[in-house]
Structures are given as structure tokens and as C-alpha cells.
C-alpha positions as CSV (number, residue, x, y, z in Angstrom):
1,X,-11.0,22.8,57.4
2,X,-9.4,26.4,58.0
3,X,-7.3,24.5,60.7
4,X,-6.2,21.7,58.5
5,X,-2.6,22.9,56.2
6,X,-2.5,23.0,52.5
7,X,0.2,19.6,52.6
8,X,-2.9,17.9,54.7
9,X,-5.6,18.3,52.2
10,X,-3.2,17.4,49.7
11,X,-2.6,14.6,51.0
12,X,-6.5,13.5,51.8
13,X,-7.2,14.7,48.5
14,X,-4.8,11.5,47.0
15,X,-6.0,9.2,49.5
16,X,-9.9,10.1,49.0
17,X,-9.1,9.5,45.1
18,X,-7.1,5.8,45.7
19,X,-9.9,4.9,47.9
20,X,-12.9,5.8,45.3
21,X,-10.7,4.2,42.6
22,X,-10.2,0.9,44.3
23,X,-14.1,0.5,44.9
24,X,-14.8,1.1,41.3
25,X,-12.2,-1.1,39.9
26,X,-14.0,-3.8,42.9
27,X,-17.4,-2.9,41.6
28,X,-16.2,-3.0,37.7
29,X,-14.2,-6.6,38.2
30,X,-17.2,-7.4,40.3
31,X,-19.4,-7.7,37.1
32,X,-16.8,-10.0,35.5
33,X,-17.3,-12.6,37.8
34,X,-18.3,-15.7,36.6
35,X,-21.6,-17.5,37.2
36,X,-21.0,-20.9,39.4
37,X,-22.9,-23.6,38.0
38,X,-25.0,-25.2,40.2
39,X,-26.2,-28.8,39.7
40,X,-29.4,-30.2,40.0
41,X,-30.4,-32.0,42.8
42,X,-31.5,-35.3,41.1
43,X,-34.2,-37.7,42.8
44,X,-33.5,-40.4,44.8
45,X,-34.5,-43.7,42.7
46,X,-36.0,-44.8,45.9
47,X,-38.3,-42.3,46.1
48,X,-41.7,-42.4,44.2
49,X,-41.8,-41.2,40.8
50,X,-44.9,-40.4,39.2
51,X,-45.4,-41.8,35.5
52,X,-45.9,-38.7,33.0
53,X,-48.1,-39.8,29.8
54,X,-47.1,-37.8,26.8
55,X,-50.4,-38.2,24.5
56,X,-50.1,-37.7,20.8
57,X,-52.2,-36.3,18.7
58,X,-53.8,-38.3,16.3
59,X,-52.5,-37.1,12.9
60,X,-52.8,-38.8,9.9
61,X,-51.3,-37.8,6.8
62,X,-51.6,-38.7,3.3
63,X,-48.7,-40.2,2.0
64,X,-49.4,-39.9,-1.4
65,X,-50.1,-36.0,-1.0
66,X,-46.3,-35.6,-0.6
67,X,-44.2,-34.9,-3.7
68,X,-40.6,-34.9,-3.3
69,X,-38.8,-34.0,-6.6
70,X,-35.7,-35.7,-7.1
71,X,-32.6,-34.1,-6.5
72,X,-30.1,-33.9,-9.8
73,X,-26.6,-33.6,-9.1
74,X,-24.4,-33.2,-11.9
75,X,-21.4,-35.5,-12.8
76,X,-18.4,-33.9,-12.2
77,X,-16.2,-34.4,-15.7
78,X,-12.5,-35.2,-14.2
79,X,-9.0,-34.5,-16.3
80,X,-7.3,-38.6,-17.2
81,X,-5.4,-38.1,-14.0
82,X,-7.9,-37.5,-11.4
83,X,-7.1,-33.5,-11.0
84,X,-9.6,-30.8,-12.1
85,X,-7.8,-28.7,-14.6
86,X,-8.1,-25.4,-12.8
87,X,-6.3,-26.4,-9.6
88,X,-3.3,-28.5,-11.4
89,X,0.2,-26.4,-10.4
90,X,3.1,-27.3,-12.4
91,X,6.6,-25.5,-11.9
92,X,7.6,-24.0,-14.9
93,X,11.5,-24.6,-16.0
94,X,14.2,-22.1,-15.9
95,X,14.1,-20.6,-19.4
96,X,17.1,-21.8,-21.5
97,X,19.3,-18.7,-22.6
98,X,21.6,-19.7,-26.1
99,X,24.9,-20.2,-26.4
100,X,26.7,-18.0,-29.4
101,X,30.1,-18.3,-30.6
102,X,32.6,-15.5,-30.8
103,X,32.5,-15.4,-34.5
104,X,28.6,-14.9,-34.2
105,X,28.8,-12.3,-31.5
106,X,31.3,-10.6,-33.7
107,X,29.7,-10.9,-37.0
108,X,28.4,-6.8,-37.9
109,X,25.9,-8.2,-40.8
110,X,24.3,-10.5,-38.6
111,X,22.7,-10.6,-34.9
112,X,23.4,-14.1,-32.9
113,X,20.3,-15.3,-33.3
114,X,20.8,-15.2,-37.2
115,X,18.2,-12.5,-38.4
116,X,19.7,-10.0,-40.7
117,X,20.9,-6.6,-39.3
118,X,18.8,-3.6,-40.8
119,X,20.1,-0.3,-41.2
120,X,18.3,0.6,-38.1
121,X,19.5,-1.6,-35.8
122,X,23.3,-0.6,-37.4
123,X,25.4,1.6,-34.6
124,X,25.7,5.1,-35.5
125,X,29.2,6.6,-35.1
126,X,29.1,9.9,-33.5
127,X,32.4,11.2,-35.3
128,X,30.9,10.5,-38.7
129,X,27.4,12.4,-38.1
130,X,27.1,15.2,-40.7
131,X,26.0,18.7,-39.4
132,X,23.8,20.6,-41.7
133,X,25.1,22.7,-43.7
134,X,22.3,25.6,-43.2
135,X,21.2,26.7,-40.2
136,X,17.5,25.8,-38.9
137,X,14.5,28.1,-40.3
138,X,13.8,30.5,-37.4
139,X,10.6,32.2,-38.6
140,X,11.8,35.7,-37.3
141,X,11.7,34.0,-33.8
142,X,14.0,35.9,-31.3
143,X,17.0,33.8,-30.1
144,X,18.2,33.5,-26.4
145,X,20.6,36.1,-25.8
146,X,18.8,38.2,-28.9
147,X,18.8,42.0,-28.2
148,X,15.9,44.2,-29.2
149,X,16.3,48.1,-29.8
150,X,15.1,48.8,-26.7
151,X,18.0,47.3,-25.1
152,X,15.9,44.1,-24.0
153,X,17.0,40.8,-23.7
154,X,15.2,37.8,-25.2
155,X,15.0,34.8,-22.6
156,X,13.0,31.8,-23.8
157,X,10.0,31.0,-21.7
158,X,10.2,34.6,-20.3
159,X,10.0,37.2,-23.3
160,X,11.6,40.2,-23.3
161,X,13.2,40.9,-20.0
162,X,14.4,44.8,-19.3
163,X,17.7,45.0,-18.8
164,X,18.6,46.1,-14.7
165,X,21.8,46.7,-15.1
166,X,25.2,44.5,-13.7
167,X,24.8,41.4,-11.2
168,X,24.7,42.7,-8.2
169,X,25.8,40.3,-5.1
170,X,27.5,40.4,-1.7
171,X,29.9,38.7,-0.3
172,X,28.7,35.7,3.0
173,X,31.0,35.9,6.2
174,X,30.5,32.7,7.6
175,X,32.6,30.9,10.7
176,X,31.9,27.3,8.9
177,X,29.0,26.7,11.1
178,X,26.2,25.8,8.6
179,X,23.3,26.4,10.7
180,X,24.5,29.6,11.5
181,X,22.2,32.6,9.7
182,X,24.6,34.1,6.9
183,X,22.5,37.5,5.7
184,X,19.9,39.8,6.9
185,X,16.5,39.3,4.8
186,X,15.0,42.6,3.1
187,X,18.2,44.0,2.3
């Protein structure tokens, strides 16, 4: 083999393999194969056929031994038309929606169907709605915005927060191209 190039063995390598794999899938398809039927070889009617005698055994049985009881069935109770009741299918209608008039669409005392309008169902009218007069009991709870003498800030949901200071931010140079990093991270 130390004569024989690397292309060479390649090559018999491949070959070697195709040839293996075509004599399993032969061997595999092989067991696939379908049984032929063979049919029986039938005897002439000429020839001589010998008589088999198929003896019974004497068995006697008492008739009146054996109790059957009979079998019930049920009547089956039917609806007048033939049809059991769970299986009937009917298509329901389309439901009929009401006509109204203008006047009864218009009408502020009354809805269209007639019932009496409640003061609950009445529209509220945003310009008319009263703001109270006093302000909401606060129970000595700090407000957003509140400042303590400590010079912290109340922020509902987050307590007192110290104050740091101004905003602080800096300014993104970008060419337009969104997918283009815009800052460093960690400064």
C-alpha cells in the first residue's frame, strides 16, 4: 500500500463503500420479497381415492338440562315524528333586531325600547362636573415631588431618593446608520 498514492486509496476507499452499500440495500430489499403462492397439486378424479370415515362420538345430551333465559330488549320510546329527540338539528333564525323611530332614538327620558332612563344610565357632562372644594385628606403622607430636610426627594413607589445632583447626559454622534454602536458601555 506504501506504493499506492493518497488520490488512489481515496478513491478505493468510495468504491469499497458503494459496493458494501449496494449488497446491503440487496440483502435488506431481499427480505421484502414477497412469498409466491404455490398451489396445490389436486388429484386426478381418475385416480383412486380412498373413503375417509369421520366417526362421531356418541353424545347425548339432555335437552331439558339447558336453560336459556330470554333475552329482554327494551322498546325504544320515539318523538311523533320518527326522530329521537337528542339527534333532531334545527337551524335557528337570524335574530330580529327592532326598528325605532327618530323621535324614540332622540327622546332623553326614555331608551327605545321604552324603559325609563335612571339617573344612572343619564350621560354625565364633563364641563358641568364639580371639583371639590377641599383638597383630599393626606394623612401626613409625603407627596411626589415633596422635599424633606435632608434635601431628599419623595418619589412614590421608591421613598426617599438622595438627591445626586443635575441630569447628567451626553450627547450620540451617529451617521444615521441604526445598527451602528452609538456609546462605549462603562463610561
Amino acid at each position: 500500500m506504501k506504493n499506492i498514492n493518497n488520490k488512489v486509496k481515496k478513491w478505493l476507499i468510495i468504491s469499497g463503500g458503494l459496493v458494501l452499500s449496494m449488497v446491503l440495500f440487496v440483502a435488506i430489499m431481499s427480505q421484502f420479497k414477497v412469498p409466491s403462492i404455490n398451489d396445490l397439486d389436486l388429484p386426478d378424479q381418475n385416480s383412486d381415492t380412498q373413503k375417509v370415515a369421520v366417526e362421531s362420538p356418541d353424545i347425548t345430551e339432555k335437552e331439558d338440562d339447558i336453560k336459556v333465559p330470554p333475552i329482554e330488549i327494551e322498546m325504544e320510546t320515539n318523538n311523533a315524528n320518527g326522530v329521537d329527540k337528542g339527534t333532531e338539528q334545527t337551524i335557528q333564525p337570524d335574530p330580529v333586531k327592532p326598528k325605532y323611530t327618530d323621535e324614540q332614538l332622540k327622546n332623553p327620558d326614555q331608551k327605545p325600547n321604552g324603559e325609563k332612563v335612571t339617573e344612572q344610565d343619564k350621560p354625565v357632562e364633563h364641563n358641568k362636573v364639580e371639583k371639590p372644594s377641599t383638597p383630599p385628606k393626606s394623612d401626613n403622607q409625603p407627596q411626589g415631588g415633596d422635599v424633606n430636610s435632608k434635601g431628599e426627594t419623595y418619589l412614590p413607589g421608591f421613598g426617599w431618593i438622595k438627591n445626586s445632583g443635575e441630569n447628567q447626559g451626553i450627547a450620540g454622534e451617529s451617521d444615521g446608520d441604526i445598527n451602528k454602536q452609538v456609546g462605549i458601555m462603562g463610561e
